[in-house]
FIKOLZA-1660 file (N, C-alpha, C; in steps of 0.1 Angstrom, whole numbers, plus 5000, padded with zeros to 4 digits):
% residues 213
   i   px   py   pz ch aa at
   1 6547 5182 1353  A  X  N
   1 6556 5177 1363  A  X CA
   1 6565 5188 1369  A  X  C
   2 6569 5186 1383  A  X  N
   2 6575 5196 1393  A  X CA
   2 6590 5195 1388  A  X  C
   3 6591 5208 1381  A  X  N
   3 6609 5210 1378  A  X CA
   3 6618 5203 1386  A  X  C
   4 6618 5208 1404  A  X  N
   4 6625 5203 1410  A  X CA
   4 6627 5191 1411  A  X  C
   5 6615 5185 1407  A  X  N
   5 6613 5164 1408  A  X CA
   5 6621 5160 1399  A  X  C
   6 6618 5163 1382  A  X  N
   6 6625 5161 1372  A  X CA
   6 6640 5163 1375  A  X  C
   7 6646 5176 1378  A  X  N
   7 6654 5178 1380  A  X CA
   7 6664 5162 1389  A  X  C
   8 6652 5161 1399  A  X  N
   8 6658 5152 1409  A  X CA
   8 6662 5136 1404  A  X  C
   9 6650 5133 1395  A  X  N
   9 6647 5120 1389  A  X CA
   9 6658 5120 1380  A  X  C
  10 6664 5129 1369  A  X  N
  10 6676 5129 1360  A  X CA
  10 6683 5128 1366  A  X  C
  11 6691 5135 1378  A  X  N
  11 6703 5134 1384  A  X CA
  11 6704 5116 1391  A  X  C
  12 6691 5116 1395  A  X  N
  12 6696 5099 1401  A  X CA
  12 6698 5091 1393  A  X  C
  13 6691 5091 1381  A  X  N
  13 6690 5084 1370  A  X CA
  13 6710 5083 1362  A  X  C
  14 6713 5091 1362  A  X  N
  14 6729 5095 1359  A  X CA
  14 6737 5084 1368  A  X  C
  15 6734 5089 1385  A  X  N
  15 6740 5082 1395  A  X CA
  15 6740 5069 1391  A  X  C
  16 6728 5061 1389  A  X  N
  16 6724 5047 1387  A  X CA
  16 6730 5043 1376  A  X  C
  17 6732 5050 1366  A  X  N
  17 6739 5047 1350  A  X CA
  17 6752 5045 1357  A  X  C
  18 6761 5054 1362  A  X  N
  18 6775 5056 1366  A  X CA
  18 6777 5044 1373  A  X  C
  19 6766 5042 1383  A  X  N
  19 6774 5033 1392  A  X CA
  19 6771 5020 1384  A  X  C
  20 6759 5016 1375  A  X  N
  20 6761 5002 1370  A  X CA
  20 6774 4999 1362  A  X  C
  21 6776 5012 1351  A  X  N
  21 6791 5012 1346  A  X CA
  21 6799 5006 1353  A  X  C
  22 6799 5013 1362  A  X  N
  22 6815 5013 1373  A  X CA
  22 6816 4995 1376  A  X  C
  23 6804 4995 1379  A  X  N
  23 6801 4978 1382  A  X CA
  23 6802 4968 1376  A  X  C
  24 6803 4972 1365  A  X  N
  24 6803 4958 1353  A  X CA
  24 6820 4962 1344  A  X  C
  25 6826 4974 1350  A  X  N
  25 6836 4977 1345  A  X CA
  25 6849 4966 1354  A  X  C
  26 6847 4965 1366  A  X  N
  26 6852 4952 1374  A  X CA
  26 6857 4964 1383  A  X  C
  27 6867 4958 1391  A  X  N
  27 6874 4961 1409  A  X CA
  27 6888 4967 1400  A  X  C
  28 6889 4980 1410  A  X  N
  28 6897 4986 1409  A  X CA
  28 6905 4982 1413  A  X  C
  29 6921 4988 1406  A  X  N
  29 6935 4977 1408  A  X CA
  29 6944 4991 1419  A  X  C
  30 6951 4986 1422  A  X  N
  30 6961 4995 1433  A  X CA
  30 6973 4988 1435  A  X  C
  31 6980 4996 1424  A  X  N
  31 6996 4991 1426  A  X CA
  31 7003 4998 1441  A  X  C
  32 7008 4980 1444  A  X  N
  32 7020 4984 1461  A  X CA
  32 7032 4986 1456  A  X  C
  33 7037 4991 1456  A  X  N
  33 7054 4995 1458  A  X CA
  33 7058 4989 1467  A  X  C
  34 7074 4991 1472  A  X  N
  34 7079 4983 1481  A  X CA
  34 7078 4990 1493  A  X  C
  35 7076 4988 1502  A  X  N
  35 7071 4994 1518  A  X CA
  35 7074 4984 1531  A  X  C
  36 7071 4991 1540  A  X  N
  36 7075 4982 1554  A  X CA
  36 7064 4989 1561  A  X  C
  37 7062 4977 1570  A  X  N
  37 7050 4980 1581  A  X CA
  37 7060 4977 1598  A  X  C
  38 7058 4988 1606  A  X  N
  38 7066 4988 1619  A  X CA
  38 7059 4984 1632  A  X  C
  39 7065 4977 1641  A  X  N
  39 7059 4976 1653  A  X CA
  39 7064 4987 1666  A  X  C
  40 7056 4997 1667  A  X  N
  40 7059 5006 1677  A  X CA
  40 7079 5004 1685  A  X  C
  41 7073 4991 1689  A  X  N
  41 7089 4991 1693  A  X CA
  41 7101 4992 1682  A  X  C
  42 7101 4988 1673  A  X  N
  42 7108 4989 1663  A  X CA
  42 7109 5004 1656  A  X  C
  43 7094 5012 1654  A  X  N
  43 7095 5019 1651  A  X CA
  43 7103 5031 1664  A  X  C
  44 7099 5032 1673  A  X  N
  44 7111 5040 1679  A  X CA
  44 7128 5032 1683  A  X  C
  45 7128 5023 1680  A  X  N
  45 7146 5023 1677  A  X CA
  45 7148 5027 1668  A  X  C
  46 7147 5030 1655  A  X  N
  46 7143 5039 1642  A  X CA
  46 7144 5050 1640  A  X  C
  47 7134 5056 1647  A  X  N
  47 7135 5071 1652  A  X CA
  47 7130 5081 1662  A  X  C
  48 7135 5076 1675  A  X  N
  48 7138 5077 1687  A  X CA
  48 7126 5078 1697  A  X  C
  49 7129 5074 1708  A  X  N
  49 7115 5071 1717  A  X CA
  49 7107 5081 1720  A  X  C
  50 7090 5073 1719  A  X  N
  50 7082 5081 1716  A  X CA
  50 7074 5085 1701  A  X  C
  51 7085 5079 1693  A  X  N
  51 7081 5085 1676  A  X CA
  51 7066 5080 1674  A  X  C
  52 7062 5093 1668  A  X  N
  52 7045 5086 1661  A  X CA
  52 7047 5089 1647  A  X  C
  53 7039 5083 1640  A  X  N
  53 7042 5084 1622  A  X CA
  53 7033 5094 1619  A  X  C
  54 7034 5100 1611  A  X  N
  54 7031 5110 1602  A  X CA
  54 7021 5111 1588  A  X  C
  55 7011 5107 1587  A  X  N
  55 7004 5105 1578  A  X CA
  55 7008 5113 1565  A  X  C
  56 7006 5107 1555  A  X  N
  56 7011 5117 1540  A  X CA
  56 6999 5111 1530  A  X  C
  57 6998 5102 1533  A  X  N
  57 6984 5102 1523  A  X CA
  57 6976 5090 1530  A  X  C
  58 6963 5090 1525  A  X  N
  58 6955 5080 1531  A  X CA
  58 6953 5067 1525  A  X  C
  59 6952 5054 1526  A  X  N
  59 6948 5042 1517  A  X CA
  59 6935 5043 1521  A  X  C
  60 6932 5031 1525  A  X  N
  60 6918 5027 1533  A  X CA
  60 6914 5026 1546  A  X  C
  61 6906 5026 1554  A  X  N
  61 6899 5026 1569  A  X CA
  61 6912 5034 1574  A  X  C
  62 6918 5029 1587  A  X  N
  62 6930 5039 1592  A  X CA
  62 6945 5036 1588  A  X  C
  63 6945 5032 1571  A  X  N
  63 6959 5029 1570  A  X CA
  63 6963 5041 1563  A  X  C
  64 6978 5043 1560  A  X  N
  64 6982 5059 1554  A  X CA
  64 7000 5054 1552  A  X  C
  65 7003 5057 1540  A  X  N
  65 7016 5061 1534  A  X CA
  65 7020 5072 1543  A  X  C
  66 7028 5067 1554  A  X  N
  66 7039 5079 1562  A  X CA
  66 7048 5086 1555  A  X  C
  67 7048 5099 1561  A  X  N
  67 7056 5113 1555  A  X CA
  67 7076 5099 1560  A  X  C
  68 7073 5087 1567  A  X  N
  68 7090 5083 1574  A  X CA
  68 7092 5074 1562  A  X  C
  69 7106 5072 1559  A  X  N
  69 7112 5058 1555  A  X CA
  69 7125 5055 1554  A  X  C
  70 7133 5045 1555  A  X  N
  70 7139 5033 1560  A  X CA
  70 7146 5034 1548  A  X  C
  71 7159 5024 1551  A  X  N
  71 7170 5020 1542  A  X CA
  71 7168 5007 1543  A  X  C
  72 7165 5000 1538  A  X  N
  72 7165 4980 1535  A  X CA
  72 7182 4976 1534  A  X  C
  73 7184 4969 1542  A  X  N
  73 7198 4962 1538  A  X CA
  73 7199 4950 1541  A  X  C
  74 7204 4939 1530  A  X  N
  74 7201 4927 1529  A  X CA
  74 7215 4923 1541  A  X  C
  75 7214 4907 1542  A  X  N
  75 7225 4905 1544  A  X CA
  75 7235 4900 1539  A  X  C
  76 7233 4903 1525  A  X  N
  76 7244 4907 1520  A  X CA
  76 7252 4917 1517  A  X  C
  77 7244 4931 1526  A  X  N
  77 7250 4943 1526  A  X CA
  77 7244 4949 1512  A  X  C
  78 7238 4946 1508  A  X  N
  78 7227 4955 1498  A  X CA
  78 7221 4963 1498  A  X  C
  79 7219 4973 1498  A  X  N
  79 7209 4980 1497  A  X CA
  79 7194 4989 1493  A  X  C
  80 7187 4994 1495  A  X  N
  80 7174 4999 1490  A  X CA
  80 7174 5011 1494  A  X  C
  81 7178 5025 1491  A  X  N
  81 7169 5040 1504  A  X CA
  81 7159 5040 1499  A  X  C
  82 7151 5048 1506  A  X  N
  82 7139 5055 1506  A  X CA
  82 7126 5048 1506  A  X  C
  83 7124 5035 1516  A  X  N
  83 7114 5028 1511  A  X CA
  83 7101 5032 1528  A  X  C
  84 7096 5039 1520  A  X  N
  84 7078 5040 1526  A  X CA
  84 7078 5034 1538  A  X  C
  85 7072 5038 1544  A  X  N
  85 7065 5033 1561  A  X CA
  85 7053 5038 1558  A  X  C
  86 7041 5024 1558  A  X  N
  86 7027 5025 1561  A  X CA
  86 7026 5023 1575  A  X  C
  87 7016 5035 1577  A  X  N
  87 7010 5032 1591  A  X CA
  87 6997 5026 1595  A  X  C
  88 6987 5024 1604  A  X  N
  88 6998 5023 1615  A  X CA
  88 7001 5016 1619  A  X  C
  89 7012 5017 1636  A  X  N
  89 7015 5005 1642  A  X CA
  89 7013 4992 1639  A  X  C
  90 7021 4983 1641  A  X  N
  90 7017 4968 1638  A  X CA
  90 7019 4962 1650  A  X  C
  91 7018 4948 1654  A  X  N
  91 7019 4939 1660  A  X CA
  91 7035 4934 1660  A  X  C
  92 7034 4936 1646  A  X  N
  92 7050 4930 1639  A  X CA
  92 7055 4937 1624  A  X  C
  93 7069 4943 1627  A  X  N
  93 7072 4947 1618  A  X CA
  93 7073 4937 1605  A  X  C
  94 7072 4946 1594  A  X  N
  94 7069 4934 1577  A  X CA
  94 7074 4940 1567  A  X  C
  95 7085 4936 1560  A  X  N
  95 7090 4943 1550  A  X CA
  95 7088 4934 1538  A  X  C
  96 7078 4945 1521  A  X  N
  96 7071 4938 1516  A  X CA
  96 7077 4947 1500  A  X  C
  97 7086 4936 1494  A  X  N
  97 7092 4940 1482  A  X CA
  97 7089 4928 1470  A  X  C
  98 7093 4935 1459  A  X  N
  98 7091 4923 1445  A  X CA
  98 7103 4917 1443  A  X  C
  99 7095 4911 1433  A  X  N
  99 7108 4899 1424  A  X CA
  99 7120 4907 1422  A  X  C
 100 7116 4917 1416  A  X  N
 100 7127 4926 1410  A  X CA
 100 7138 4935 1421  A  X  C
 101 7131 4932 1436  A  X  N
 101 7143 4940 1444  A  X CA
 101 7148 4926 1447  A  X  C
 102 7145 4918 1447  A  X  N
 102 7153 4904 1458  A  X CA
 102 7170 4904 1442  A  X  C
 103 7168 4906 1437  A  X  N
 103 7181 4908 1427  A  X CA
 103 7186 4915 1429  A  X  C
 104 7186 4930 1432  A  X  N
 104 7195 4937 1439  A  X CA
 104 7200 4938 1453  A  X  C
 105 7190 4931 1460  A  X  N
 105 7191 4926 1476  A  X CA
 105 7197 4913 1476  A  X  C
 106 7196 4908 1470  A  X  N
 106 7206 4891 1468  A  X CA
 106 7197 4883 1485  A  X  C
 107 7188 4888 1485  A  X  N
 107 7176 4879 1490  A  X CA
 107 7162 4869 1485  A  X  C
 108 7157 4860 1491  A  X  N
 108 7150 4851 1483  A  X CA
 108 7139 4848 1495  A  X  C
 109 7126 4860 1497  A  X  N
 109 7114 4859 1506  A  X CA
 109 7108 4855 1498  A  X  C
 110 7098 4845 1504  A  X  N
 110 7087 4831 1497  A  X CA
 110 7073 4847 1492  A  X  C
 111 7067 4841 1486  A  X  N
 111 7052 4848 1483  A  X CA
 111 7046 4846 1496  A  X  C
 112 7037 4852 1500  A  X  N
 112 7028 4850 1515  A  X CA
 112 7019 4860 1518  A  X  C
 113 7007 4858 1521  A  X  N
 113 6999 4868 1524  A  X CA
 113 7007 4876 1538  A  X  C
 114 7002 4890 1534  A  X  N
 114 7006 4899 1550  A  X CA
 114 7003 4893 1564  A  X  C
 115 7016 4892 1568  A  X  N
 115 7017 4888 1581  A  X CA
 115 7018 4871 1587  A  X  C
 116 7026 4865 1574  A  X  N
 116 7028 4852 1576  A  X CA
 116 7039 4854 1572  A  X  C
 117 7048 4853 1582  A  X  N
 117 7061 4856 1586  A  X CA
 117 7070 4847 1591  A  X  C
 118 7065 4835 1589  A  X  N
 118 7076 4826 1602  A  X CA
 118 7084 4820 1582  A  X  C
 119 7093 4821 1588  A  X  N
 119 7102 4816 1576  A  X CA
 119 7105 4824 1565  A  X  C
 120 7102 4836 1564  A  X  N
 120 7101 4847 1554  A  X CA
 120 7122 4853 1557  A  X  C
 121 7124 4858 1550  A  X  N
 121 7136 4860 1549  A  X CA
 121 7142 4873 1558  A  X  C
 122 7159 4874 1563  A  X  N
 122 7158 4883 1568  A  X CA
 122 7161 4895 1563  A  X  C
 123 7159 4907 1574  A  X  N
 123 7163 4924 1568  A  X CA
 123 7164 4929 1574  A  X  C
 124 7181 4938 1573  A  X  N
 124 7181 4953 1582  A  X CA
 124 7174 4964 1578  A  X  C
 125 7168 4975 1588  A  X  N
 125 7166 4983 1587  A  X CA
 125 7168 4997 1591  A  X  C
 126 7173 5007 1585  A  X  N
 126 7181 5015 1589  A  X CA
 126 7176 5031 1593  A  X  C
 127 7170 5036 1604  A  X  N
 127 7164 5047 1603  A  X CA
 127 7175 5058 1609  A  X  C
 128 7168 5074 1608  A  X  N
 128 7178 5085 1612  A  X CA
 128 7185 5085 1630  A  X  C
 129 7176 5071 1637  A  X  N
 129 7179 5073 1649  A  X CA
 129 7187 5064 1654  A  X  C
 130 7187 5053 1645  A  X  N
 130 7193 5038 1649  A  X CA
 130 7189 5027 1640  A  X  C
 131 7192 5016 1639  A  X  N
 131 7189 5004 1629  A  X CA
 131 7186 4991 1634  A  X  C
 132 7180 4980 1630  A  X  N
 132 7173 4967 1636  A  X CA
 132 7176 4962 1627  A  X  C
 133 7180 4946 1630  A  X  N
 133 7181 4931 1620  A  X CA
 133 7170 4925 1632  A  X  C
 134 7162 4917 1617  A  X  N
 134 7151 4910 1621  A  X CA
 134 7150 4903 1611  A  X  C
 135 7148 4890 1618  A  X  N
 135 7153 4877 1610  A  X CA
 135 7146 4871 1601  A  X  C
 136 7133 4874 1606  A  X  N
 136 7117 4867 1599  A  X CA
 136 7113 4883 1596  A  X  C
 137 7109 4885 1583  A  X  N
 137 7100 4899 1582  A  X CA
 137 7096 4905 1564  A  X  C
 138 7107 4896 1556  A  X  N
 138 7108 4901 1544  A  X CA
 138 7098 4889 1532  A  X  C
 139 7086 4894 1530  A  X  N
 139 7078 4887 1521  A  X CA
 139 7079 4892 1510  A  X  C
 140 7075 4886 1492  A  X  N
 140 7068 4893 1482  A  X CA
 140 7055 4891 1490  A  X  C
 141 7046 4900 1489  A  X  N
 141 7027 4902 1493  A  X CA
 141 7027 4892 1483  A  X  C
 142 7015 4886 1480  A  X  N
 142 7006 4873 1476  A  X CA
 142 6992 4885 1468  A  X  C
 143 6990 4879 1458  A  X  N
 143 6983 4889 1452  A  X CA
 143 6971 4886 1457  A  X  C
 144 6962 4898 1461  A  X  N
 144 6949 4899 1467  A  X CA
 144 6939 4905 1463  A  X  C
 145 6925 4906 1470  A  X  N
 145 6916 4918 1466  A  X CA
 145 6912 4919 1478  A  X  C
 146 6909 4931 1480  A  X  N
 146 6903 4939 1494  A  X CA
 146 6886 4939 1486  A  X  C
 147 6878 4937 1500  A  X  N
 147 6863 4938 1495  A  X CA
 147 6856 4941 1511  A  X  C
 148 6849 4953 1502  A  X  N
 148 6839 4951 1516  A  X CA
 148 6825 4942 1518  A  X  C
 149 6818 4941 1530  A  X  N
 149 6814 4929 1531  A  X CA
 149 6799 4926 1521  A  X  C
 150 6795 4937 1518  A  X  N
 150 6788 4943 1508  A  X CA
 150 6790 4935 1493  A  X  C
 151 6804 4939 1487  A  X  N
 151 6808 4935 1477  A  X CA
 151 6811 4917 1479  A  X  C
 152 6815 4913 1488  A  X  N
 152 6815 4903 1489  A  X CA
 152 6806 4893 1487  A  X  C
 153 6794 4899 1496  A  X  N
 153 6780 4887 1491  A  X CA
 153 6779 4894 1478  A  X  C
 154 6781 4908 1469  A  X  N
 154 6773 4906 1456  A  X CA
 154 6780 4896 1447  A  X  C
 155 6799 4892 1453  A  X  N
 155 6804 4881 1440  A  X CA
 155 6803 4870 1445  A  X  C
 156 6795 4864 1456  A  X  N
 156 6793 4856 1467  A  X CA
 156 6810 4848 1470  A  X  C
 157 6814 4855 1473  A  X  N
 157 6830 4852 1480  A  X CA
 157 6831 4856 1498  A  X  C
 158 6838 4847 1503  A  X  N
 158 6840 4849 1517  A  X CA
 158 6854 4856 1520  A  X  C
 159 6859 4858 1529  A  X  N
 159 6871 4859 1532  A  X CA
 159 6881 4845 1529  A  X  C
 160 6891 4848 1527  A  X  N
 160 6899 4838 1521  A  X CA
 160 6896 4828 1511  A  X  C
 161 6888 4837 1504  A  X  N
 161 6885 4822 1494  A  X CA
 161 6896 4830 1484  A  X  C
 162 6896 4819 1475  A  X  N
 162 6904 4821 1462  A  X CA
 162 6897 4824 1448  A  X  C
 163 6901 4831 1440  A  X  N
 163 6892 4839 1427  A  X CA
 163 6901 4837 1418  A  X  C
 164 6903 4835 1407  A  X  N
 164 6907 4841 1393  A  X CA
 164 6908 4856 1390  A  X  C
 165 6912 4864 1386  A  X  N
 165 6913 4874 1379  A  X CA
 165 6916 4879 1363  A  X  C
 166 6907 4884 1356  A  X  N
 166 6909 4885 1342  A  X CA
 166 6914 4905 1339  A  X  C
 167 6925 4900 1328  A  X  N
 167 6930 4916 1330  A  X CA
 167 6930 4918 1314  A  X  C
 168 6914 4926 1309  A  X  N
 168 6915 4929 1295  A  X CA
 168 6918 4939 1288  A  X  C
 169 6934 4939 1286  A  X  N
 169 6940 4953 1277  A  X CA
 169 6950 4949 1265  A  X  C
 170 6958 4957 1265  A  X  N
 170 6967 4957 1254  A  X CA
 170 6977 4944 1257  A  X  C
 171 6977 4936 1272  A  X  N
 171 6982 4925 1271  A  X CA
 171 6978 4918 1281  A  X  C
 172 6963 4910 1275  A  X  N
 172 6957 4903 1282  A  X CA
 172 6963 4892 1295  A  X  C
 173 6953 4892 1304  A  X  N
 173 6967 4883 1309  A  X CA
 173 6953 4874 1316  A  X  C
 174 6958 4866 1328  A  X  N
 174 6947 4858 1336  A  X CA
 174 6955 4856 1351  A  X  C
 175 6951 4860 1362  A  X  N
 175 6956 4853 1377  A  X CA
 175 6946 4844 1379  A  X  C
 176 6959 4835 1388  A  X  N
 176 6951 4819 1394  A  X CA
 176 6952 4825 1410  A  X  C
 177 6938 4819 1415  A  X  N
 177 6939 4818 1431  A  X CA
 177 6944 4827 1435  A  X  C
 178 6936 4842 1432  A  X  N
 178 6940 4855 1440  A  X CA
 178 6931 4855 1455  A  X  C
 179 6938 4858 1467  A  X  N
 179 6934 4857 1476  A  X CA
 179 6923 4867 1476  A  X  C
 180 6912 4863 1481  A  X  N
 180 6900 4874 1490  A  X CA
 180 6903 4880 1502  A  X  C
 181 6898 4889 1503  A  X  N
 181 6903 4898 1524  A  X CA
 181 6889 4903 1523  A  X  C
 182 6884 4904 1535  A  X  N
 182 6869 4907 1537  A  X CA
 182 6866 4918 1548  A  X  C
 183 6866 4925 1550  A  X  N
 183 6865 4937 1564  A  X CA
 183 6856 4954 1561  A  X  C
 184 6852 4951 1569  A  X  N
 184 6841 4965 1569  A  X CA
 184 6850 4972 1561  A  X  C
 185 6863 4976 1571  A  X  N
 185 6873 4992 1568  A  X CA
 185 6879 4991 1553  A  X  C
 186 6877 4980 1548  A  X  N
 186 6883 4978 1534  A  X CA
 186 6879 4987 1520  A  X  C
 187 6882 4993 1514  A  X  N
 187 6873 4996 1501  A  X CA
 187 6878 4984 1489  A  X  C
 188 6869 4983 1482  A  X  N
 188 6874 4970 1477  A  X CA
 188 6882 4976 1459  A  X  C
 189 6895 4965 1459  A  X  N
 189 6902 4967 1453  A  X CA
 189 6913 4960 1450  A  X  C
 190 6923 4958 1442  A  X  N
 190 6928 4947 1446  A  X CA
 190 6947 4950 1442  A  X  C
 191 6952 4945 1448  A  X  N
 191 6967 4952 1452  A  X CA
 191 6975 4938 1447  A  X  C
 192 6983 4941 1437  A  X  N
 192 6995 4938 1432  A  X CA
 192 7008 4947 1433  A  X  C
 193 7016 4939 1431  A  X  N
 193 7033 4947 1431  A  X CA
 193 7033 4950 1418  A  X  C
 194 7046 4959 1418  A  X  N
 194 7051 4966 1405  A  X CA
 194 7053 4956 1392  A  X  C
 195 7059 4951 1399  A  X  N
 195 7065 4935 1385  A  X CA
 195 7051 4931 1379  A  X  C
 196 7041 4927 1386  A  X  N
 196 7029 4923 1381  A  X CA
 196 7020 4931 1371  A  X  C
 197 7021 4942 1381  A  X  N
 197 7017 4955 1370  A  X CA
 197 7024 4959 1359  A  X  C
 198 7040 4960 1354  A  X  N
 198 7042 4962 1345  A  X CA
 198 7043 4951 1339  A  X  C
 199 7041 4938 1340  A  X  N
 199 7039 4925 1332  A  X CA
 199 7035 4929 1324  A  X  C
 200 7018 4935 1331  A  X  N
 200 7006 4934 1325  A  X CA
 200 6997 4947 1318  A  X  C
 201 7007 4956 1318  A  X  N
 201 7008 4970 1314  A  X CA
 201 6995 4975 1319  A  X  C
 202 6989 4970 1333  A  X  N
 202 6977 4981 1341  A  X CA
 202 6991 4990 1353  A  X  C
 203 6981 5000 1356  A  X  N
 203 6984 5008 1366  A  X CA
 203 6975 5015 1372  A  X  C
 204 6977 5021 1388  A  X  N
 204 6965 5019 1398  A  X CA
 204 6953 5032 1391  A  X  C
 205 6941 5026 1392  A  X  N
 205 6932 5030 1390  A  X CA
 205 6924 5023 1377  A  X  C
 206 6931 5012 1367  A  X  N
 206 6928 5004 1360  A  X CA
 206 6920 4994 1365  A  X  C
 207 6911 4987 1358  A  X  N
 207 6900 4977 1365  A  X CA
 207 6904 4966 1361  A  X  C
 208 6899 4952 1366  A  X  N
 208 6900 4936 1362  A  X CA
 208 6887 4933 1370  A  X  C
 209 6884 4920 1361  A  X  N
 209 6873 4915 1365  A  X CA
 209 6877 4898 1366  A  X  C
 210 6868 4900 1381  A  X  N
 210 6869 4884 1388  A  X CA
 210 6859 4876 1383  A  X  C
 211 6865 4866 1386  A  X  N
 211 6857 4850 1382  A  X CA
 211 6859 4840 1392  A  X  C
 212 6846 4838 1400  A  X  N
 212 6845 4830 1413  A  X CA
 212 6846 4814 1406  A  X  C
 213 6851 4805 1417  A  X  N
 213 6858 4794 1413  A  X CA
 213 6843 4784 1418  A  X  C
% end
């Protein structure tokens, strides 16, 4: 047999091991921290006309953790510095924190998937150029999984359906009715807040495995 073939046959053979691992190990987790997403206009009252954001690291398809970030102030005059701007542009600015900041903010935003906004609580925001109160904007995120459309038909889930999630480590746990998101640009994975993560003692890069309803 042709060295070079052998050679070639082992190395795929590896690949195919790896990825079935990877596969039956479940969907990678990606803890969110607290962040805000801006609407151009907002984003230049913020920091001043014209501003474009600044990429600092990449997520998925064209989203990216901005080099900018914002002071959160409730209206109770509370505070948060330093909280992240993902880019890019939005339609509508969204400011997306846990359980655990609404106690130091003395606010009370309902759970909600991204970008269901109407009744969500309000928040100032304070940038180096100027500041905005916006009345509807402040959600906890709604626990989810990102999947591409690939992954999707292999756990035969659609967009918005609802899943279970099993989390098996040193403190087992179980999610009810984690939302699905379905989009080409997605890598699939699935995004909880801090509070959930340290519940459950995972952190990003840790796996769980779903269970279709």
């Amino acid at each position: 047999m042709d060295n070079s073939y052998l050679e070639k046959l082992i190395s795929q053979t590896v690949v195919d091991i790896l990825k079935q691992k990877e596969e039956e190990s479940g969907i990678k987790v990606g803890v969110s921290a607290r962040h805000v997403h801006l609407s151009q206009k907002d984003l230049e009252l913020l920091f001043g006309e014209g501003y474009e954001l600044h990429p600092k690291k990449m997520l998925m398809g064209d989203q990216f953790a901005a080099e900018e970030c914002v002071t959160l102030v409730s209206p109770n005059l509370k505070t948060i510095e330093g909280v992240r701007v993902l880019g890019p542009v939005r339609k509508q600015s969204q400011v997306e924190i846990s359980r655990t900041d609404t106690f130091k903010l003395k606010v009370s935003p309902p759970v909600r998937p991204s970008g269901e906004l109407k009744g969500s609580a309000p928040m100032a925001l304070v940038g180096p150029k100027g500041s905005i109160f916006l009345n509807e904007c402040c959600i906890i995120a709604n626990r989810h999984i990102h999947l591409t459309p690939e992954d999707a038909k292999k756990y035969g889930v659609k967009d918005n359906d609802l899943v279970d999630v099993i989390i098996e480590n040193s403190k087992p746990t179980k999610f009810y009715d984690v939302q699905v998101r379905v989009h080409p640009e997605f890598n699939t994975e699935m995004h909880i807040d801090t509070d959930d993560a340290n519940a459950c003692a995972i952190k990003t890069g840790d796996r769980v495995r779903i269970i279709t309803k």
